[in-house]
Biopython code that builds the backbone (N, CA, C, O; Angstrom):
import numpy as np
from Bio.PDB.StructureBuilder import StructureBuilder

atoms = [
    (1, "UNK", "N", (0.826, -1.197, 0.000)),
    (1, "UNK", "CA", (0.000, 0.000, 0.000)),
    (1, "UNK", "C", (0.870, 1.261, 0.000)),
    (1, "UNK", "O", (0.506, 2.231, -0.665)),
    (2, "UNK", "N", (1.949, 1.292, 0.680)),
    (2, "UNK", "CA", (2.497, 2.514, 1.234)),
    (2, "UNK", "C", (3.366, 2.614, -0.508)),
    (2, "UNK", "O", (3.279, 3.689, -1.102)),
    (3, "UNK", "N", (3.965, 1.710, -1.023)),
    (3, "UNK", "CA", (4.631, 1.634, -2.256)),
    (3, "UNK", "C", (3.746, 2.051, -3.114)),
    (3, "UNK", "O", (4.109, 2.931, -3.895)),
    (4, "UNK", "N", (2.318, 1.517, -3.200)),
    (4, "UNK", "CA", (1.197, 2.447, -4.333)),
    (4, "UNK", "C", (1.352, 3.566, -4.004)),
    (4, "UNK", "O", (1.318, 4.534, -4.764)),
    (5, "UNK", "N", (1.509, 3.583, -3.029)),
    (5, "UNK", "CA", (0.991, 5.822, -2.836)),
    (5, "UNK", "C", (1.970, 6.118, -3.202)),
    (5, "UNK", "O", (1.801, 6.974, -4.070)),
    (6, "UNK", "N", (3.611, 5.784, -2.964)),
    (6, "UNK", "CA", (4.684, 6.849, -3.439)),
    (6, "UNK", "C", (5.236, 6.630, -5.082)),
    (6, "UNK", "O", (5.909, 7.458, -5.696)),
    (7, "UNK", "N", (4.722, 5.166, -5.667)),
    (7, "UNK", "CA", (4.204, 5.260, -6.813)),
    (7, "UNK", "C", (3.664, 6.181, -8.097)),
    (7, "UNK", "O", (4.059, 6.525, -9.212)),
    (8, "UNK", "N", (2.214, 6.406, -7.004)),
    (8, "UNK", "CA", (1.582, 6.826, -7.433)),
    (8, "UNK", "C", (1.729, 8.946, -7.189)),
    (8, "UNK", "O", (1.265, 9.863, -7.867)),
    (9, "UNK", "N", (2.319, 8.942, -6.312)),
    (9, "UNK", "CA", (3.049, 10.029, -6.100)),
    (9, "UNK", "C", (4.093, 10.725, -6.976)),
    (9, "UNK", "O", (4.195, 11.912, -7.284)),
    (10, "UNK", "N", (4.752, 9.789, -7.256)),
    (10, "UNK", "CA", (6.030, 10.541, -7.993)),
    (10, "UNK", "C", (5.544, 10.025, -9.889)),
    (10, "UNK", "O", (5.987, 10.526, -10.922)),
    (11, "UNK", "N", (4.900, 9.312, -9.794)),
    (11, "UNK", "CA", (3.958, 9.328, -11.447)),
    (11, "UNK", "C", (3.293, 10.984, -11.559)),
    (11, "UNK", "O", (3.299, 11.609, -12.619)),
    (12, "UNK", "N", (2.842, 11.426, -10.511)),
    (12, "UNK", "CA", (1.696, 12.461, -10.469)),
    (12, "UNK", "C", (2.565, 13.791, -10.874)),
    (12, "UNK", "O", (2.215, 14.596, -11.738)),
    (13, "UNK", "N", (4.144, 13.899, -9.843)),
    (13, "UNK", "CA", (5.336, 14.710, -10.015)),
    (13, "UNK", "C", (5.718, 14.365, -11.423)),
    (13, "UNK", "O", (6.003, 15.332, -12.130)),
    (14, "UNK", "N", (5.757, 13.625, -11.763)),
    (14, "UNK", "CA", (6.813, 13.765, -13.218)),
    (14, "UNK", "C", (5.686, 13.924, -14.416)),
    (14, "UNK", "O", (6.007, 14.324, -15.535)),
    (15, "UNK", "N", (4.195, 13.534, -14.027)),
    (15, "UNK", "CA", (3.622, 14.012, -15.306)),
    (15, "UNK", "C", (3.270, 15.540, -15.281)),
    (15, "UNK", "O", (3.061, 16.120, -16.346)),
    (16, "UNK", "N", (3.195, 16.254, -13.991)),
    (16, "UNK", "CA", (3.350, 17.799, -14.033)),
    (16, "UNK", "C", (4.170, 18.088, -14.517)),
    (16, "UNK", "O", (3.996, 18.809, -15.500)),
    (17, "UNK", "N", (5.893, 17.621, -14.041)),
    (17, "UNK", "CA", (7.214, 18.026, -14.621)),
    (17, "UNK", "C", (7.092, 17.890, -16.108)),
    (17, "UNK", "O", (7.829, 18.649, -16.738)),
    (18, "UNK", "N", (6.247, 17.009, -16.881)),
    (18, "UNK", "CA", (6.357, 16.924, -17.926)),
    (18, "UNK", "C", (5.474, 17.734, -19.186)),
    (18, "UNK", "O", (5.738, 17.923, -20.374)),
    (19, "UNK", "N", (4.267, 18.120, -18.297)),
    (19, "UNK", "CA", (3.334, 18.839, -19.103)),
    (19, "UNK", "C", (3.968, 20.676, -19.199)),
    (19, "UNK", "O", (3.973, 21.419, -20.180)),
    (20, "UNK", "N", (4.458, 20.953, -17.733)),
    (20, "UNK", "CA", (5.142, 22.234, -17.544)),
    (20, "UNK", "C", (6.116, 22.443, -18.872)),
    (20, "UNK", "O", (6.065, 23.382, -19.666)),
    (21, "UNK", "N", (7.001, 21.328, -18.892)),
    (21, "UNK", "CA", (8.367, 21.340, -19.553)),
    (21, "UNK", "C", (7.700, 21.925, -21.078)),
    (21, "UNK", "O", (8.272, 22.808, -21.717)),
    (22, "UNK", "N", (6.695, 21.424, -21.432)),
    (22, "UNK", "CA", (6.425, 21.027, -22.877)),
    (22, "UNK", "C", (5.575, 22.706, -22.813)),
    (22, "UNK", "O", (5.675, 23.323, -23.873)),
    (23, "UNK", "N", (4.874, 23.354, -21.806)),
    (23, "UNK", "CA", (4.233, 24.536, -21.857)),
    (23, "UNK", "C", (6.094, 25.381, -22.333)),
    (23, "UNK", "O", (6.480, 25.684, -23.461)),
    (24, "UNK", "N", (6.693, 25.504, -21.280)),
    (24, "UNK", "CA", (7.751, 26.486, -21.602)),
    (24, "UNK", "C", (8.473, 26.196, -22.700)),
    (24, "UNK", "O", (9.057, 27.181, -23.152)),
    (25, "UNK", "N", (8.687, 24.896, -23.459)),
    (25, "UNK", "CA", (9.465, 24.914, -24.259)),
    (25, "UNK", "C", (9.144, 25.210, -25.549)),
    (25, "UNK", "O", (9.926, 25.297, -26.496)),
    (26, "UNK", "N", (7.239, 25.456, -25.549)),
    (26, "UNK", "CA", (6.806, 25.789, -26.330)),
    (26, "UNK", "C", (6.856, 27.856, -26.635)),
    (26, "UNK", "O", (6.809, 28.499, -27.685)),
    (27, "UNK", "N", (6.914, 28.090, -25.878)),
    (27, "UNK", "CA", (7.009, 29.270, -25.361)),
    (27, "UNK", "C", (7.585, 30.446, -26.675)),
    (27, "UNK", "O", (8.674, 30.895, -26.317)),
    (28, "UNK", "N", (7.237, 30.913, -27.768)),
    (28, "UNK", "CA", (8.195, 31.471, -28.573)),
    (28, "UNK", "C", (6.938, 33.023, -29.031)),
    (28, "UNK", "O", (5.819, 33.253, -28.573)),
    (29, "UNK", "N", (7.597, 33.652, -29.876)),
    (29, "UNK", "CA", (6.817, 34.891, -30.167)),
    (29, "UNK", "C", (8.123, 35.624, -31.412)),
    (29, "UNK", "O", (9.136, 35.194, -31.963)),
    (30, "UNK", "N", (7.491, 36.694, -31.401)),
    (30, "UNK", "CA", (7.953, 37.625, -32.571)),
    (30, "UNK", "C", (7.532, 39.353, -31.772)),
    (30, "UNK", "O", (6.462, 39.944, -31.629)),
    (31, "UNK", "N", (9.159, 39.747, -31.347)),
    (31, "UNK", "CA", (9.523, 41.021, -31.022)),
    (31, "UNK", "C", (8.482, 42.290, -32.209)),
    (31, "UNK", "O", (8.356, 41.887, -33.365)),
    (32, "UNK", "N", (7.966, 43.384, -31.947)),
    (32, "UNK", "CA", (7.122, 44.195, -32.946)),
    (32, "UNK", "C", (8.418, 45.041, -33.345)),
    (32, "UNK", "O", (9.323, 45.208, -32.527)),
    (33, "UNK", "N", (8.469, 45.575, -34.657)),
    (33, "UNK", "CA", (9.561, 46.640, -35.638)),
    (33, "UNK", "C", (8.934, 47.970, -34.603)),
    (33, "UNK", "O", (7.906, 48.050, -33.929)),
    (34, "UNK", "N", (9.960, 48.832, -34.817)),
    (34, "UNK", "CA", (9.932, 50.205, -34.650)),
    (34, "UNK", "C", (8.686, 50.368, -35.426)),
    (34, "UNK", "O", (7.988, 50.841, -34.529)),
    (35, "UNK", "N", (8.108, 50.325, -36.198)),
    (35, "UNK", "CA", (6.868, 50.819, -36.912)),
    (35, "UNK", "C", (5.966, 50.609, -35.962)),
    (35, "UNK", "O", (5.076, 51.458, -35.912)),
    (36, "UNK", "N", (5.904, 49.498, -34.975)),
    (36, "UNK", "CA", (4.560, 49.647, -34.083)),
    (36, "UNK", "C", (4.712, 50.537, -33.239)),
    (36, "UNK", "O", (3.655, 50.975, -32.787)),
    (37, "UNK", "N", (5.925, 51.117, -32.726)),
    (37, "UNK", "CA", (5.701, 52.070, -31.950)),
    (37, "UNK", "C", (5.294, 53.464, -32.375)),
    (37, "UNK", "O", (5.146, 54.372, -31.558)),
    (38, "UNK", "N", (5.091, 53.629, -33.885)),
    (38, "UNK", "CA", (4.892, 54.936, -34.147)),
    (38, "UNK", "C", (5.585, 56.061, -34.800)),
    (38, "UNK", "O", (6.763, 56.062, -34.443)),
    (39, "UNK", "N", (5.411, 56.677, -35.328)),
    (39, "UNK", "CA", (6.710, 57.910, -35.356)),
    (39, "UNK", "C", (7.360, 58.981, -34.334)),
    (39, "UNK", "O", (7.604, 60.186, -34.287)),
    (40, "UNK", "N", (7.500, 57.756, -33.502)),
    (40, "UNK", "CA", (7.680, 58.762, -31.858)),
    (40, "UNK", "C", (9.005, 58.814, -32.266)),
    (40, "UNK", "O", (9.600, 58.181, -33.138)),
    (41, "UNK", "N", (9.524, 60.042, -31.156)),
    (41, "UNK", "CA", (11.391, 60.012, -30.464)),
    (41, "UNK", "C", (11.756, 58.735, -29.710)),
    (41, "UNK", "O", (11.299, 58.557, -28.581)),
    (42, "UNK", "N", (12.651, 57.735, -30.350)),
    (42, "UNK", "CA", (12.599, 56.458, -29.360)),
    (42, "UNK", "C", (11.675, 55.151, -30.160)),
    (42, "UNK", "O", (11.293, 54.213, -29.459)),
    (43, "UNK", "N", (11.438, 55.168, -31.269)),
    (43, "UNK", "CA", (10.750, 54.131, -31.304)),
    (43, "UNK", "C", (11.499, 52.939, -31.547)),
    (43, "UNK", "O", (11.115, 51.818, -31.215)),
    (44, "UNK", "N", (12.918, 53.276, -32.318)),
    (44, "UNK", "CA", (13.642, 52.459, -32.464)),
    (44, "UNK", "C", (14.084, 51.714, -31.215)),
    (44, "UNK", "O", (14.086, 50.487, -31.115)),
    (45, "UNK", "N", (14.392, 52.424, -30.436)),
    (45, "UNK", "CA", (15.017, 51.629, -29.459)),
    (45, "UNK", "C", (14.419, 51.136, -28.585)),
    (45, "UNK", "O", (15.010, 50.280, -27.927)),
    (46, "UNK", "N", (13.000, 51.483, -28.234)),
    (46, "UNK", "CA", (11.503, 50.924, -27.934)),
    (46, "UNK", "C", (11.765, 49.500, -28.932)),
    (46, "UNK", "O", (12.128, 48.674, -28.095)),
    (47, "UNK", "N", (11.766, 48.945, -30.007)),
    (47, "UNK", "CA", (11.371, 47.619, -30.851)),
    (47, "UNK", "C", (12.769, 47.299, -30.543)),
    (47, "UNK", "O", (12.908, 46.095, -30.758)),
    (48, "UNK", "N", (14.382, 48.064, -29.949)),
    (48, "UNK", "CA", (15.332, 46.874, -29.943)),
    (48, "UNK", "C", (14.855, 46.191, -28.559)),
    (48, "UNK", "O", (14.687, 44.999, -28.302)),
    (49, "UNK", "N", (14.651, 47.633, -27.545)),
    (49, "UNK", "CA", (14.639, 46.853, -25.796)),
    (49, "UNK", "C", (13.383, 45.717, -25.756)),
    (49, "UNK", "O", (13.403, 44.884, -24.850)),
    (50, "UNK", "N", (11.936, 45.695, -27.081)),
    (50, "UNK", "CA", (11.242, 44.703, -26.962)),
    (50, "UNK", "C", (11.919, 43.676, -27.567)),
    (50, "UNK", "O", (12.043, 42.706, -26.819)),
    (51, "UNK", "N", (12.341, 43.559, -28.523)),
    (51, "UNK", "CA", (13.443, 42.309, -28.677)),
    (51, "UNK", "C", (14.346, 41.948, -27.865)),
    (51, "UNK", "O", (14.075, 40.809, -27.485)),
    (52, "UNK", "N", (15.425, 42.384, -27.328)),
    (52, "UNK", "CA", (15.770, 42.259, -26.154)),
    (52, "UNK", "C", (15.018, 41.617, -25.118)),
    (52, "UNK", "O", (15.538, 40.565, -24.748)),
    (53, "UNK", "N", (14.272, 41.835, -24.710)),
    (53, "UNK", "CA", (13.037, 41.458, -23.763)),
    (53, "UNK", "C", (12.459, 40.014, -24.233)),
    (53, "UNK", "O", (11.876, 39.293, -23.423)),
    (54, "UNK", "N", (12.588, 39.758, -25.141)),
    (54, "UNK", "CA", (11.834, 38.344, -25.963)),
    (54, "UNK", "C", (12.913, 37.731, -26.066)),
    (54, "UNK", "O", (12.739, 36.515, -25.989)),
    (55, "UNK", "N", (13.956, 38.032, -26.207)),
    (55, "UNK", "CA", (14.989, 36.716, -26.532)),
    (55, "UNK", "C", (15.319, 36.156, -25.249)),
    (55, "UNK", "O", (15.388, 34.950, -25.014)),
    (56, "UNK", "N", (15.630, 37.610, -23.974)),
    (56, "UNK", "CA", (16.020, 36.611, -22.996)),
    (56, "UNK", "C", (14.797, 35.997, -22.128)),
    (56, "UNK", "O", (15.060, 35.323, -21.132)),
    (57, "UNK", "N", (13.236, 36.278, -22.580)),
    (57, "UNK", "CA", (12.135, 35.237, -22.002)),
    (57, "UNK", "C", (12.137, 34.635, -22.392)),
    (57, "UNK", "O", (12.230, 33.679, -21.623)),
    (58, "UNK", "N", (12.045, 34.097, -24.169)),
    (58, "UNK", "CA", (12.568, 32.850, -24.545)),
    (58, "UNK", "C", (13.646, 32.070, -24.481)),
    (58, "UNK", "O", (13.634, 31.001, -25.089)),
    (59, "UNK", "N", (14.832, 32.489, -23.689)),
    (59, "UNK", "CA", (15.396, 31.819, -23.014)),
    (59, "UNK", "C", (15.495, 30.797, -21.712)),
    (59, "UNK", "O", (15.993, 29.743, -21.316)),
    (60, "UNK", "N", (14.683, 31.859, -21.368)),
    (60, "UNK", "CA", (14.489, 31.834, -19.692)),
    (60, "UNK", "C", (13.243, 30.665, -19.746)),
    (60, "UNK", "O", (13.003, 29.912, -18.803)),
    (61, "UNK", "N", (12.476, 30.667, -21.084)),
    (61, "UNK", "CA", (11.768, 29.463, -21.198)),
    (61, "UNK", "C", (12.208, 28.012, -21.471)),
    (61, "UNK", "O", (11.776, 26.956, -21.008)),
    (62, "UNK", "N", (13.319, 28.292, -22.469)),
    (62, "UNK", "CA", (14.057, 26.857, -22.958)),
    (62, "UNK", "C", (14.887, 26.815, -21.461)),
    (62, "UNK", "O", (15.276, 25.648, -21.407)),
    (63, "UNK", "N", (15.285, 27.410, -20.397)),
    (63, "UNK", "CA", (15.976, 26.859, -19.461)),
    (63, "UNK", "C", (15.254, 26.335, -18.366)),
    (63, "UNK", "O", (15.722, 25.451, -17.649)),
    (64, "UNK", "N", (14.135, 26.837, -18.200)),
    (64, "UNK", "CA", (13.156, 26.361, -17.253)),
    (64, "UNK", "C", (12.910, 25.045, -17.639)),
    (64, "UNK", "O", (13.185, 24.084, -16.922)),
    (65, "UNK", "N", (12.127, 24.918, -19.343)),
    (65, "UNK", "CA", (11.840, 23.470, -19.749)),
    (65, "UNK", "C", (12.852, 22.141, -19.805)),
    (65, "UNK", "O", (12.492, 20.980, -19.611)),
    (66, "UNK", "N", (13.881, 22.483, -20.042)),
    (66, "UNK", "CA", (15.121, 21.902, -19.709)),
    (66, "UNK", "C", (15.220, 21.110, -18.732)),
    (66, "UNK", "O", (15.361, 19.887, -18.710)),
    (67, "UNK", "N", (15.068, 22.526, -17.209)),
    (67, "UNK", "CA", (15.048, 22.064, -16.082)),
    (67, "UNK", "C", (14.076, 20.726, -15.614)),
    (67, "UNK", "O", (14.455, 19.715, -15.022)),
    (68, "UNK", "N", (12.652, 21.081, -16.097)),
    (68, "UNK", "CA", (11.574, 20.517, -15.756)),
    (68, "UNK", "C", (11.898, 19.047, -16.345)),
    (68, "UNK", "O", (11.303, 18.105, -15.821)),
    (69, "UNK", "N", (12.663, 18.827, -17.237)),
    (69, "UNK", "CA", (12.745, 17.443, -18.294)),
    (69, "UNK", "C", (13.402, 16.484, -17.488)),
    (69, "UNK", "O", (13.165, 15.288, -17.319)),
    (70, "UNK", "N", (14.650, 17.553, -16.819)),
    (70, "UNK", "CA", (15.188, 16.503, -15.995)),
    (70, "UNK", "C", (14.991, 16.419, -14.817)),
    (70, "UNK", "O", (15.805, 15.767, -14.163)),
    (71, "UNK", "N", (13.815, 17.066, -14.115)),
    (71, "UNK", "CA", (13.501, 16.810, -13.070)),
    (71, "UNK", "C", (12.075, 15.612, -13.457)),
    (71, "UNK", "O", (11.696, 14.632, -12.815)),
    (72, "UNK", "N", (11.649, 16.094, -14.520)),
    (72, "UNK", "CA", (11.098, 14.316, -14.716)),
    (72, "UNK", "C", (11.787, 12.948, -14.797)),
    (72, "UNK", "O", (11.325, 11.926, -14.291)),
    (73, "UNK", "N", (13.231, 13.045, -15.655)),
    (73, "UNK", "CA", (14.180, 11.814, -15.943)),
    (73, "UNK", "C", (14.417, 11.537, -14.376)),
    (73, "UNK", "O", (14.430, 10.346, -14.064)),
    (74, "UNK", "N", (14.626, 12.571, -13.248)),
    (74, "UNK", "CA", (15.149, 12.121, -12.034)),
    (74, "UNK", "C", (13.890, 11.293, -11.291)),
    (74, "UNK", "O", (14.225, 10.204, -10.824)),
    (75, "UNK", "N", (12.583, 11.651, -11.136)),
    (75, "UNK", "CA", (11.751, 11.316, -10.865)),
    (75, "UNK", "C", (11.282, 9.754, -11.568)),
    (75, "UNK", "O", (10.652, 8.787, -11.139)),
    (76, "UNK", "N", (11.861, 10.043, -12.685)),
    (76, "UNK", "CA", (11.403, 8.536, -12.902)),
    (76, "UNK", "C", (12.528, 7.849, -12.730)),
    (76, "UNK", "O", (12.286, 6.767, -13.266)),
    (77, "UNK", "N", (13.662, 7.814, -12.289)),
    (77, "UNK", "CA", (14.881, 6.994, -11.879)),
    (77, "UNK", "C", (14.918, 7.122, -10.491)),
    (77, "UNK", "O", (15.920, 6.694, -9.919)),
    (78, "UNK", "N", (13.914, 7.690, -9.759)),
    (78, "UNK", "CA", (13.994, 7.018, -8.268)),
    (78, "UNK", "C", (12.430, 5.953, -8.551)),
    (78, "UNK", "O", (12.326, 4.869, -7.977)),
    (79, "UNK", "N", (11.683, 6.313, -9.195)),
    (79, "UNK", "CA", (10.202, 5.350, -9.463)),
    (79, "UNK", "C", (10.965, 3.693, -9.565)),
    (79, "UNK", "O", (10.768, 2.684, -8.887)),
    (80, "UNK", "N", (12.048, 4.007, -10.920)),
    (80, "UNK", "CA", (12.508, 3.055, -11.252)),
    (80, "UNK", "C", (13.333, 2.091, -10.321)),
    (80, "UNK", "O", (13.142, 0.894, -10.106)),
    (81, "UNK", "N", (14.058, 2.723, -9.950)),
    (81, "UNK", "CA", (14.983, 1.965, -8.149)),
    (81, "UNK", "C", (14.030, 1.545, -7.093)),
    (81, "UNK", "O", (14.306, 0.494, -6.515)),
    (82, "UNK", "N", (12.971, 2.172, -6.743)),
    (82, "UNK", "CA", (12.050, 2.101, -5.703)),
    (82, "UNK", "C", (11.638, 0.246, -6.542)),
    (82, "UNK", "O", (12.037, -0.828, -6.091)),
    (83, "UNK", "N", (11.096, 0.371, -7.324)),
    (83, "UNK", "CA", (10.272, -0.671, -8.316)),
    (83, "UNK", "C", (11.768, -1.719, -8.215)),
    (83, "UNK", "O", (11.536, -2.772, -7.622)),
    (84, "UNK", "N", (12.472, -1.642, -8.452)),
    (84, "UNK", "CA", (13.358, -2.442, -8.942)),
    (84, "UNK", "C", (14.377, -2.902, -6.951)),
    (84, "UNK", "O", (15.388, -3.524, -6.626)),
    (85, "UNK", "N", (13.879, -2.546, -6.616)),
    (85, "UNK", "CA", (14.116, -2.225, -4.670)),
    (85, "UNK", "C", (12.992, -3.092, -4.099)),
    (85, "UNK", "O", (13.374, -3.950, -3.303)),
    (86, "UNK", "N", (11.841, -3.041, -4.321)),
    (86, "UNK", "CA", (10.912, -3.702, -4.061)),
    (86, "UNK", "C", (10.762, -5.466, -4.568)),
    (86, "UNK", "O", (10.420, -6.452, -3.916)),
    (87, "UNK", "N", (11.141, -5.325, -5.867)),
    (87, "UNK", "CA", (11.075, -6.663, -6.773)),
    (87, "UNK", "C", (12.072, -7.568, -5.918)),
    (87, "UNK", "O", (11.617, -8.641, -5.520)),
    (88, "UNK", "N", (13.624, -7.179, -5.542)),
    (88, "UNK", "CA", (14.419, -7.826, -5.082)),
    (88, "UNK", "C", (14.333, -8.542, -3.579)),
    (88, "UNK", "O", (14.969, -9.502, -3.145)),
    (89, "UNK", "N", (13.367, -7.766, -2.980)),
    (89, "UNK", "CA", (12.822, -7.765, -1.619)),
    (89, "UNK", "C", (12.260, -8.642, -1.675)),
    (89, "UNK", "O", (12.541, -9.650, -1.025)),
    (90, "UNK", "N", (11.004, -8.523, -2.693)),
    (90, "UNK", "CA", (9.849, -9.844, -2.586)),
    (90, "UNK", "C", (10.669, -11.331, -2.762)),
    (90, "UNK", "O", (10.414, -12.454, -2.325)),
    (91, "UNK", "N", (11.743, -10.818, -3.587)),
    (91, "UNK", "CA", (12.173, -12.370, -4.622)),
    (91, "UNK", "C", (12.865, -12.661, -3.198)),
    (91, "UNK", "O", (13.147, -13.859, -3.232)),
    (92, "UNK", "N", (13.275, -12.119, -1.948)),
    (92, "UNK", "CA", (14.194, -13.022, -0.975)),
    (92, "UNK", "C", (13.754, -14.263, -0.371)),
    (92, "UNK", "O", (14.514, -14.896, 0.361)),
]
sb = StructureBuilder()
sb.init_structure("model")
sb.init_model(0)
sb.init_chain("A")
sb.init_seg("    ")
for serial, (resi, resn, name, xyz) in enumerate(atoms, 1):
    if name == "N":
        sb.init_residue(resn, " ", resi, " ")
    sb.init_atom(name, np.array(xyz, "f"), 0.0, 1.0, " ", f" {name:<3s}", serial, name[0])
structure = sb.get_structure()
């Protein structure tokens, strides 16, 4: 019983870790040209600092999802030891 629940526990952790991973890594967009800002003073550098701004969130997304991937691979390599910990136990 106590092995179903932490089972069933760390299945529950790694399919969050895994749905998260796949939200951020999806994560992408397209910075707007100086033309959306207008014919203001500054628009140019208004469309570089929004590019700027998008490359390092889409970064900050591929590193998060990254993260999350292998905090699923870890999660399922203690599932896997626990399972493979248990099997050896019964077989004594």
């Amino acid at each position: 019983m106590v092995l179903k629940f932490h089972r069933g526990a760390l299945e529950t952790c790694a399919a969050a870790a895994r749905s998260a991973s796949g939200a951020f890594g999806g994560l992408a967009g397209q910075a707007p040209d100086s033309a959306a800002f207008g014919d203001v003073s500054g628009s140019a550098a208004m469309a570089t600092a929004a590019d700027d701004l998008l490359r390092v969130a889409e970064q900050a997304a591929k590193t998060q999802g990254r993260r999350l991937e292998a905090v699923e691979r870890a999660l399922d390599a203690v599932e896997r030891t626990i399972v493979a910990t248990d099997d050896a136990a019964v077989q004594r």
